[in-house]
N, C-alpha and C positions, 0 to 999 in steps of 0.2 A: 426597518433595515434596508437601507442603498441596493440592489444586485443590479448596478448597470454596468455591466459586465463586459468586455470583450466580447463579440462575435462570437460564436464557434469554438467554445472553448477545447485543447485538444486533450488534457492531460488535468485530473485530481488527486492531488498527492495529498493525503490524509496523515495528518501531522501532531491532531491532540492529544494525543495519549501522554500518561503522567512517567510512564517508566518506571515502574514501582521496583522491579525487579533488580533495575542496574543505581536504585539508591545506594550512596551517599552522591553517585553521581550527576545523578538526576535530581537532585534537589535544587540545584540552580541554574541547571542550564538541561532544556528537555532532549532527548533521546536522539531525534535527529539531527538537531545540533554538536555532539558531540564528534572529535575529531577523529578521523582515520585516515591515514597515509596525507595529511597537513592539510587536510581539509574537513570541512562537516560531513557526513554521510550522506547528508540529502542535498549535498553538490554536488556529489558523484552519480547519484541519480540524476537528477538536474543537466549536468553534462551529457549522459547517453541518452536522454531523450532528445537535447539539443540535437545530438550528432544524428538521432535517427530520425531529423526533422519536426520534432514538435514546438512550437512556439508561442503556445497561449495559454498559460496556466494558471493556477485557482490553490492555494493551498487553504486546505481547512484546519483551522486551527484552535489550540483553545488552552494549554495549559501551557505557561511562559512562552503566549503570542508573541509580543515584543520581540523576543529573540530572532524570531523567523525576519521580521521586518525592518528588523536594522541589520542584520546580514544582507539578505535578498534584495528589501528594499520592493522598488516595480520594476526589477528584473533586467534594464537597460545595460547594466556592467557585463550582463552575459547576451544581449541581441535581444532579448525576449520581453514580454510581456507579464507580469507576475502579478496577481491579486489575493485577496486574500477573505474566507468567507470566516467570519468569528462566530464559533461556536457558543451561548453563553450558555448552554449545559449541553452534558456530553452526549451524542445523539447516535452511540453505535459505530459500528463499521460501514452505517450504508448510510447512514441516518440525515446527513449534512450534504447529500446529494439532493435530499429533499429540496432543498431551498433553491436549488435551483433548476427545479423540472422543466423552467419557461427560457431557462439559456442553453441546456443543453441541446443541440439542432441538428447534430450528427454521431456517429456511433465514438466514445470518447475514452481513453482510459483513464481508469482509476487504479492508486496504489497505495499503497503504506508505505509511509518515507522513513522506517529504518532498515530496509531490504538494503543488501549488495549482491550485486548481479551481474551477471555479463548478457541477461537474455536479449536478443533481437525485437525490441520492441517494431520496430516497424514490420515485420513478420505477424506478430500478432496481431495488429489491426487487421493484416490481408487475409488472415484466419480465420480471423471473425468476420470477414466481409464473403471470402469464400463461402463460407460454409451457412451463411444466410443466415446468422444466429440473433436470435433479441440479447444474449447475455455471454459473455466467454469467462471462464475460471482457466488461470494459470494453476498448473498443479503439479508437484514434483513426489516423483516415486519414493517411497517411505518403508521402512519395514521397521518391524516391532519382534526384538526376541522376545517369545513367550515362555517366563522361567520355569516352568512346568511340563511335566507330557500331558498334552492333550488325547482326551479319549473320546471316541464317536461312539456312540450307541444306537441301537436301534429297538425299543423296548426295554427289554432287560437284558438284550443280548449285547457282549462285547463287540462290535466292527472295526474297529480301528486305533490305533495307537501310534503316536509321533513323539518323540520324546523330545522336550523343548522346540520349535517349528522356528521356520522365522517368517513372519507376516508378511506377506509383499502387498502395499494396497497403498493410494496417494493421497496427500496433503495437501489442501489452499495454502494458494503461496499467497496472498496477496495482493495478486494483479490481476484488474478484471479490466475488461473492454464491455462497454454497459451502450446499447441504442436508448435514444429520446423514449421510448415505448416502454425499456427497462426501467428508465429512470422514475418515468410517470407513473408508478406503480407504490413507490416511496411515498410515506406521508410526511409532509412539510410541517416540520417542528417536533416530532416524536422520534423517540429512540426506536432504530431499526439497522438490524444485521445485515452481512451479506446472505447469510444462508437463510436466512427469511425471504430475504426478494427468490434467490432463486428456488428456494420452496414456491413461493407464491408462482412464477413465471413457469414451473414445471406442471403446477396444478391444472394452471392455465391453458394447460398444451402448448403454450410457446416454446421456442428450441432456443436453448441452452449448449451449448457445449463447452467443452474441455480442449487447454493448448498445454501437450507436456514440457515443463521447461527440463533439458537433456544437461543445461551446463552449469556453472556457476552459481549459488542462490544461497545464501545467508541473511536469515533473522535476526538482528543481532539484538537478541531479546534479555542477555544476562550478560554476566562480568565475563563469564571463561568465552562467551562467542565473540565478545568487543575484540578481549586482549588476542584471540585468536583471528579474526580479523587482522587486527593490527598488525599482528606478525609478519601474516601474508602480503601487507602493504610496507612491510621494515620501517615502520615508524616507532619514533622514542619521545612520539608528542603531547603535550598535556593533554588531561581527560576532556575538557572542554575548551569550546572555541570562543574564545571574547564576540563581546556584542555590544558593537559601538551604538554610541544615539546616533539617531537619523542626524542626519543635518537640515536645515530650517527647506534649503530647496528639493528636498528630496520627497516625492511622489511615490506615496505609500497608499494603493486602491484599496478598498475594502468595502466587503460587501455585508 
């Protein structure tokens, strides 16, 4: 497997996933490809890392590759540089990092490319550089009605009683900023998570931390989040986005 890769990669947008959830619509065109407000979702990522300076990218990929690469291409229609690592079986959330422990050279982020967001990514990298972290987790506040009253005991004694509560406590969102250190911790070619590594790097005594994301953040991980999405963007556009052949002069990296 090729990894001569860019320099300094700045940004991994994590792309294999099958979409099981938003089938019939993911059966030919994969998840990040599909269209929100007249574009794919993972242009509009694409876009706000442009704007917040990133320009060296790596997408890993693995289930209806092709799509990404005759869209994206090598990244030139938008300024950028655009590569592509093929997965040939699925290696996790963390996993396809592995491959490339020996080009990551500076603190880099990694994403899941069917996120919609408005977060400040260039914020995040100075959060994680601030704060002298080997790993940073993006994370957004969560709460969980619990359809019961919960009861506290102590022994056999009654203490306490809430009737239905509502959980406040937070979710990975998806966006991490990972140092060469983090990365090196991943085994090259084996399925591995993100909350593995950062199991691993906490065991470690390395520091970890958390960036709360305060604004805008959709997964759009089912049909009512797409069409809800969509709304928000007033679009009336088909479910997916066509995906021309490359053309013979077009410059598709892959690693």
């Amino acid at each position: 497997m090729n990894l001569d890769f860019t320099p300094e990669l700045d940004a991994v947008l994590m792309v294999g996933g099958r979409g099981i959830r938003l089938r019939p619509l993911t059966n030919n065109c994969p998840k990040p490809m599909l269209e929100v407000g007249g574009k794919p979702i993972l242009e509009h990522t694409l876009d706000d890392l442009i704007a917040a300076g990133f320009k060296r990218f790596c997408l890993a990929v693995h289930y209806k590759a092709q799509a990404f690469q005759n869209y994206f291409q090598d990244g030139r229609k938008w300024g950028v540089s655009i590569e592509y690592l093929h997965e040939e079986k699925r290696l996790g959330t963390a996993g396809a990092l592995g491959l490339l422990r020996e080009k990551i050279t500076k603190s880099t982020l990694v994403m899941n490319g069917d996120l919609i967001t408005d977060v400040d990514f260039a914020e995040i990298i100075a959060h994680h550089e601030r704060c002298q972290a080997v790993a940073t987790m993006c994370v957004i506040p969560y709460e969980i009605q619990v359809p019961y009253g919960l009861v506290e005991i102590e022994g056999d004694r009654l203490s306490k009683v809430c009737e239905k509560p509502i959980l406040q406590t937070y979710a990975n969102a998806g966006i991490y900023v990972l140092s060469p250190e983090a990365v090196a911790r991943i085994p090259a070619g084996e399925h591995f998570d993100m909350p593995q590594l950062f199991n691993c790097l906490k065991d470690e005594g390395l520091k970890t931390v958390a960036y709360v994301i305060k604004g805008q953040w959709t997964d759009v991980g089912d049909r009512d989040e797409l069409e809800r999405v969509r709304r928000q963007f007033s679009t009336s556009a088909d479910d997916a986005v066509p995906t021309p052949y490359l053309e013979p002069d077009t410059i598709a990296r892959e690693a």
